[in-house]
C-alpha positions as CSV (number, residue, x, y, z in Angstrom):
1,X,98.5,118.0,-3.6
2,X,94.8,116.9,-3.2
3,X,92.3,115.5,-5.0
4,X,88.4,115.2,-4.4
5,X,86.5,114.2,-7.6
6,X,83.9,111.3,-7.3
7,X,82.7,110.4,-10.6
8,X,83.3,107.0,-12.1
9,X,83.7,105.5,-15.7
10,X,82.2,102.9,-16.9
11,X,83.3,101.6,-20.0
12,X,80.7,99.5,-22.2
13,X,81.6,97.9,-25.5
14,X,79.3,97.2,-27.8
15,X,75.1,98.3,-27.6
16,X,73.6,97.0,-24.7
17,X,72.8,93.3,-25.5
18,X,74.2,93.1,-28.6
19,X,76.5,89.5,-29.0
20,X,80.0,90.4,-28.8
21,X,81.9,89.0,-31.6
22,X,84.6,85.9,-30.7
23,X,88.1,86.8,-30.9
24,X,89.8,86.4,-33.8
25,X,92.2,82.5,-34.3
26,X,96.1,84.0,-34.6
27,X,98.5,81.9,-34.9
28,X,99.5,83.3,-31.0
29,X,96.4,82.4,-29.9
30,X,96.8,78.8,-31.3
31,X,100.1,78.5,-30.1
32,X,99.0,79.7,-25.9
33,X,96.2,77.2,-26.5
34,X,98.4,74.4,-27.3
35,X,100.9,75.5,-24.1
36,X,98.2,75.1,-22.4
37,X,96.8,72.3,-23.1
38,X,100.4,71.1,-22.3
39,X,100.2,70.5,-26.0
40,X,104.3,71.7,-26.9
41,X,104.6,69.3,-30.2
42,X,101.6,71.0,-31.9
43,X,102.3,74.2,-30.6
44,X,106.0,73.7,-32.4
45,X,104.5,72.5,-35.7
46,X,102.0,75.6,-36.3
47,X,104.9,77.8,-35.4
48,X,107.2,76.1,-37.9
49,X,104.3,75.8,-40.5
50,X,104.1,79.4,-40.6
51,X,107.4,80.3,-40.8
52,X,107.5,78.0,-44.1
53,X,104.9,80.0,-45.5
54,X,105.3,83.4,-44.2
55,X,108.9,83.4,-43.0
56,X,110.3,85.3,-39.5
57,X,107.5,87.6,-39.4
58,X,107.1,89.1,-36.0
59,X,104.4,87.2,-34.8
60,X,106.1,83.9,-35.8
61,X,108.7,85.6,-33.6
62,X,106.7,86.2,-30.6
63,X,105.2,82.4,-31.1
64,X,108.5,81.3,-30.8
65,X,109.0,83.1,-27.9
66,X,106.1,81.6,-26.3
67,X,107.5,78.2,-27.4
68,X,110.5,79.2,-25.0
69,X,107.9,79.9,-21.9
70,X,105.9,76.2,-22.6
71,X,109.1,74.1,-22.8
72,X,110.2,76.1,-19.8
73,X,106.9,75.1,-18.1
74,X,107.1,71.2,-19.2
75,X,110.3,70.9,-17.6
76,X,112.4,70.9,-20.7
77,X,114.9,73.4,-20.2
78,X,117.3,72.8,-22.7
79,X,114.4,73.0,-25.1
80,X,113.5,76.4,-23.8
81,X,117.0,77.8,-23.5
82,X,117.5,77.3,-27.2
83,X,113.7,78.4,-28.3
84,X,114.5,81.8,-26.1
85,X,118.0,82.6,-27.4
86,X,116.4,81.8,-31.3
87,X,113.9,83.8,-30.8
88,X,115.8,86.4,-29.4
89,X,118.5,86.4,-31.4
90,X,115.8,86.0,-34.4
91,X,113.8,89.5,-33.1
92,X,116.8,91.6,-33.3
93,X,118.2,90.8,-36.9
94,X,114.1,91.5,-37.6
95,X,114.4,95.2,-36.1
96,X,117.6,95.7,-38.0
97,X,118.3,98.1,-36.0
98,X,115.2,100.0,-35.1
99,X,114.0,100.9,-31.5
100,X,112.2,97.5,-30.3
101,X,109.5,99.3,-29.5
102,X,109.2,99.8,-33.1
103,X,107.0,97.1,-33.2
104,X,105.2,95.9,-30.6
105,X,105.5,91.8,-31.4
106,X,109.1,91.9,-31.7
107,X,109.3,93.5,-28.1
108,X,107.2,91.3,-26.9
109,X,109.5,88.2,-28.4
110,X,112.8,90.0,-27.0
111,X,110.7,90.8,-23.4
112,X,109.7,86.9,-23.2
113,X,113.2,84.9,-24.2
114,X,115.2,87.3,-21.7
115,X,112.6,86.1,-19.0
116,X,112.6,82.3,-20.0
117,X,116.5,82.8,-20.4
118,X,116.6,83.4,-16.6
119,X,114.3,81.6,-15.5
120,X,116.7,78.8,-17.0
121,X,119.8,79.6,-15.4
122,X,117.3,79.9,-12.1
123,X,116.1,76.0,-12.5
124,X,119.9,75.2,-12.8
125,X,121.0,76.7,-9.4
126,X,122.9,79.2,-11.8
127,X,120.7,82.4,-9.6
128,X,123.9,84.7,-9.8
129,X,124.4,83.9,-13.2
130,X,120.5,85.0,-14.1
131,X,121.1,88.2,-12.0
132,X,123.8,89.2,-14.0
133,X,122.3,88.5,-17.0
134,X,119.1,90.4,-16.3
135,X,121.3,93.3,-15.2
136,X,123.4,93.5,-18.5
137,X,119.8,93.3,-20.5
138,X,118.3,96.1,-17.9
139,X,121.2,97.9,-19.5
140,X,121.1,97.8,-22.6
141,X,116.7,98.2,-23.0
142,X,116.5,100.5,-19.3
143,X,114.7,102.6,-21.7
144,X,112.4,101.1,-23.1
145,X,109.5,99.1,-22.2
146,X,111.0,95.9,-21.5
147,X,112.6,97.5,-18.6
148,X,109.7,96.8,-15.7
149,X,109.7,93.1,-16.7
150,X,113.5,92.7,-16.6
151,X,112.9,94.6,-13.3
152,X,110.5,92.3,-12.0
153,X,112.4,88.9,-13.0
154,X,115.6,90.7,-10.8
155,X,113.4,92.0,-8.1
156,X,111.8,88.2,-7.9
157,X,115.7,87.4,-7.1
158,X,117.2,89.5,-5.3
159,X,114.3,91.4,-3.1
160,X,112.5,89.5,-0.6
161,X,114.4,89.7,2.5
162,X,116.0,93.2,1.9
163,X,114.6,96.9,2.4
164,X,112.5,97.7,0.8
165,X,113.4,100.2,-2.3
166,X,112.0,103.6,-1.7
167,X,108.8,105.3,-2.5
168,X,109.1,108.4,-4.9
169,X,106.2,110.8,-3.4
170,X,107.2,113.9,-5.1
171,X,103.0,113.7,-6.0
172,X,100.1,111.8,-4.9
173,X,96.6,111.6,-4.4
174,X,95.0,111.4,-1.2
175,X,95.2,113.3,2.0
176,X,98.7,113.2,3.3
177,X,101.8,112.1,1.7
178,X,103.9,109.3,3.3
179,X,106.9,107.5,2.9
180,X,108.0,104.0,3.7
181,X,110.0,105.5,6.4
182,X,106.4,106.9,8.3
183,X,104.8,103.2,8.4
184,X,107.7,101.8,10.0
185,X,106.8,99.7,12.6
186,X,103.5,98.6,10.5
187,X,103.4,95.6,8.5
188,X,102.4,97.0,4.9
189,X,100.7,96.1,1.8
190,X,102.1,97.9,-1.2
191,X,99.4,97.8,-3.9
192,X,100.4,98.6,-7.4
193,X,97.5,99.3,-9.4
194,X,96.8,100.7,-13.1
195,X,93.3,102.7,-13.7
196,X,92.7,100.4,-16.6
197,X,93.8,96.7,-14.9
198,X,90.2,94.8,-14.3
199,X,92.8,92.3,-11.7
200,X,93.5,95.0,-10.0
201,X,89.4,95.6,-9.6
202,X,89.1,92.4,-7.6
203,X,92.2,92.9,-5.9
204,X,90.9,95.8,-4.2
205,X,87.9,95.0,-2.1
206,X,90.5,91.9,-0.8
207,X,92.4,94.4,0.4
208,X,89.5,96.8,1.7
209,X,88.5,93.9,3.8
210,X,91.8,92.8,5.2
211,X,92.3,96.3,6.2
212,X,89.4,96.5,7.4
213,X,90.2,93.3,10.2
214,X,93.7,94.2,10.9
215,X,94.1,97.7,10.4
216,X,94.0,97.6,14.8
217,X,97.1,95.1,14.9
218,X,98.8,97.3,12.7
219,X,98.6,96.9,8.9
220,X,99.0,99.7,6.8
221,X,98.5,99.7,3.3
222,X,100.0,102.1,0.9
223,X,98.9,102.0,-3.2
224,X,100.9,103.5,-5.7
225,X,100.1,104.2,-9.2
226,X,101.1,105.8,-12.4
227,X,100.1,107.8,-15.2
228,X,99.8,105.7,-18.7
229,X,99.0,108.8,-21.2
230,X,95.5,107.5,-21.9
231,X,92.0,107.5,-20.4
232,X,89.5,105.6,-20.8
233,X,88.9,103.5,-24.6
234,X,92.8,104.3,-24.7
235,X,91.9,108.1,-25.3
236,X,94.8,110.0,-25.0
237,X,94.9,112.6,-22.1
238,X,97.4,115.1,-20.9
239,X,98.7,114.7,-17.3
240,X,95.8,116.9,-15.6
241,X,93.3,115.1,-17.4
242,X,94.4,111.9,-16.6
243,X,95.0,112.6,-13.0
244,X,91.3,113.5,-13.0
245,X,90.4,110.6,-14.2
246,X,92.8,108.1,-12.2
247,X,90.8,109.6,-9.2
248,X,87.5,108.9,-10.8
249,X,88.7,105.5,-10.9
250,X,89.9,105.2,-7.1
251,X,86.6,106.5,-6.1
252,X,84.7,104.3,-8.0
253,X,86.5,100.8,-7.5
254,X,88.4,102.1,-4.4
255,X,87.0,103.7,-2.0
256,X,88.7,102.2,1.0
257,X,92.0,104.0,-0.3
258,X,90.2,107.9,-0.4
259,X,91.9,108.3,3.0
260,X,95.4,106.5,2.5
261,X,97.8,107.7,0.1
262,X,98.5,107.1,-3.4
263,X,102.0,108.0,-4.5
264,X,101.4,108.8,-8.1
265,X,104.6,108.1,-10.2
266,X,106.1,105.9,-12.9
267,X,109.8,105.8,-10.8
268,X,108.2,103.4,-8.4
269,X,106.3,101.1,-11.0
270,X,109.9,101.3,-12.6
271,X,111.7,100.3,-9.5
272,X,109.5,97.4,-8.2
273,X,109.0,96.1,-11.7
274,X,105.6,96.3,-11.5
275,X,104.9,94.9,-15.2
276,X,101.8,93.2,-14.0
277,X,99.2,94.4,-12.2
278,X,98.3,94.0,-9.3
279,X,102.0,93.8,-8.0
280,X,101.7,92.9,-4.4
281,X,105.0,93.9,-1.9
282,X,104.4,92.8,2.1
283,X,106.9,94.5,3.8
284,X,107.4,93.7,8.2
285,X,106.8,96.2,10.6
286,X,111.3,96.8,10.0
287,X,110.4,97.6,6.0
288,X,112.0,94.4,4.8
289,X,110.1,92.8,1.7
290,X,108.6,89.5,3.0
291,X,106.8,89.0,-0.2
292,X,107.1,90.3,-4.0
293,X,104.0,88.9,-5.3
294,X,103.6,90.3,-9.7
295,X,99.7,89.2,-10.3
296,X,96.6,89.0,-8.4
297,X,96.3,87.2,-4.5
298,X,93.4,85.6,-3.4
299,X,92.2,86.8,0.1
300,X,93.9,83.2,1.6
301,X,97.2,83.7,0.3
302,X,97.1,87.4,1.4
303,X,96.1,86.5,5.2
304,X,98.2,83.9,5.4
305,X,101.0,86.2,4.8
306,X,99.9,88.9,6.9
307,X,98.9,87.3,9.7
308,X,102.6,85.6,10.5
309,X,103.6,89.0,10.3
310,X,101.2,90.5,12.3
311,X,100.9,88.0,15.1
312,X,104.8,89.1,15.6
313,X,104.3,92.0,16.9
């Protein structure tokens, strides 16, 4: 299928020149500040001053959670171990039962304790332990939307260094499909991007560029991404009209990928755990992952990558 619309979006909040409003102080807020201010004993004390006064609500729950990622960060594992499994543990007597994505905090508390939880048993040389702990919870919330960040903290395990996981190009946007199989031989840049991610944004002239310089020594870049249900302000939109817009978008903030192809489809965001984005995969010229990168790459880091690769050939 082909696509050829040219119009972009531009989404404004707010009247022109009008002050935007500060956020609002949550108790989450407070609590990522303190983390990051490598401020763990005050983030603990607002965490446990709330639950005095307002019990396990779920965004004590998901502060605690994030109480599990800063002690992981300081280097206190056993701290974060215990934090995570609380917190987990905590979250699902909260849901009694109901889907966790019943409420959003709650899934979000579950989402980060399994990470920290493996990240744990990482730091303690325990890696087939984590894997088989990320696989039994990829079970057992596979559909839900914890599923592409339990993905991603397997694939950041197990994938450099293997083939790379097919492409599902059943539809796509561009001029010609293709498969991992037809830019074999290439080194390639798999691009996951989202029509709403501003990273992504900034990712993508990087990559225009790059191209740009090595596309003669053989990189390819391919750039899959998905349907979300929504448009822009988070309108929703039925598959047609969000197709519509998704191409809007490349247009706009893309244009370098008009002639390359887009595979459109949630299976691969699923499969590469793409629950950040940008995800960036660098596979060699045999398909093998060389890097699974979740999160933005400077234009440094991304040469320095491909030009090791590149200069193989």
């Amino acid at each position: 299928m082909r696509h050829s619309i040219g119009v972009a979006l531009v989404v404004v909040a707010g009247a022109v020149g009008a002050a935007q409003a500060p956020p609002p102080v949550t108790l989450l807020s407070e609590v990522r500040a303190a983390i990051a201010a490598h401020d763990l004993a005050r983030a603990e004390a607002l965490v446990a001053r709330q639950r005095v006064a307002r019990g396990n609500t779920p965004e004590v729950l998901e502060a605690q959670s994030w109480l599990a990622r800063g002690a992981h960060s300081e280097g206190q594992p056993d701290r974060a171990e215990a934090f995570a499994v609380d917190a987990q543990k905590l979250a699902l007597a909260r849901l009694a039962g109901r889907p966790v994505d019943s409420d959003a905090q709650l899934a979000a508390a579950i989402s980060n304790a399994i990470e920290v939880q493996a990240q744990v048993a990482t730091a303690r040389n325990e890696r087939s332990e984590a894997i088989a702990f990320l696989e039994r919870e990829l079970r057992t919330y596979r559909d839900t939307s914890l599923s592409k960040r339990i993905q991603k903290n397997i694939n950041l395990l197990t994938l450099e260094g293997h083939a790379a996981p097919a492409l599902d190009t059943s539809e796509w946007i561009g001029p010609a499909r293709a498969t991992l199989a037809d830019v074999k031989g290439k080194v390639v840049v798999l691009f996951f991007w989202a029509h709403w991610c501003p990273d992504c944004k900034i990712q993508g002239p990087i990559l225009a560029k790059l191209r740009e310089r090595y596309q003669s020594q053989g990189l390819a870049i391919v750039a899959p991404t998905q349907r979300y249900g929504y448009v822009a302000r988070g309108a929703r939109a039925s598959a047609e009209e969000e197709l519509r817009y998704i191409v809007r978008i490349r247009d706009e903030y893309y244009p370098f990928l008009a002639d390359l192809p887009v595979p459109l489809s949630v299976a691969n965001h699923q499969r590469y755990g793409v629950s950040s984005t940008p995800t960036v995969v660098i596979l060699d010229r045999q398909g093998m992952v060389r890097l699974y990168h979740p999160g933005r790459m400077t234009e440094a880091e991304l040469e320095l990558q491909l030009r090791s690769l590149l200069d193989t050939h």
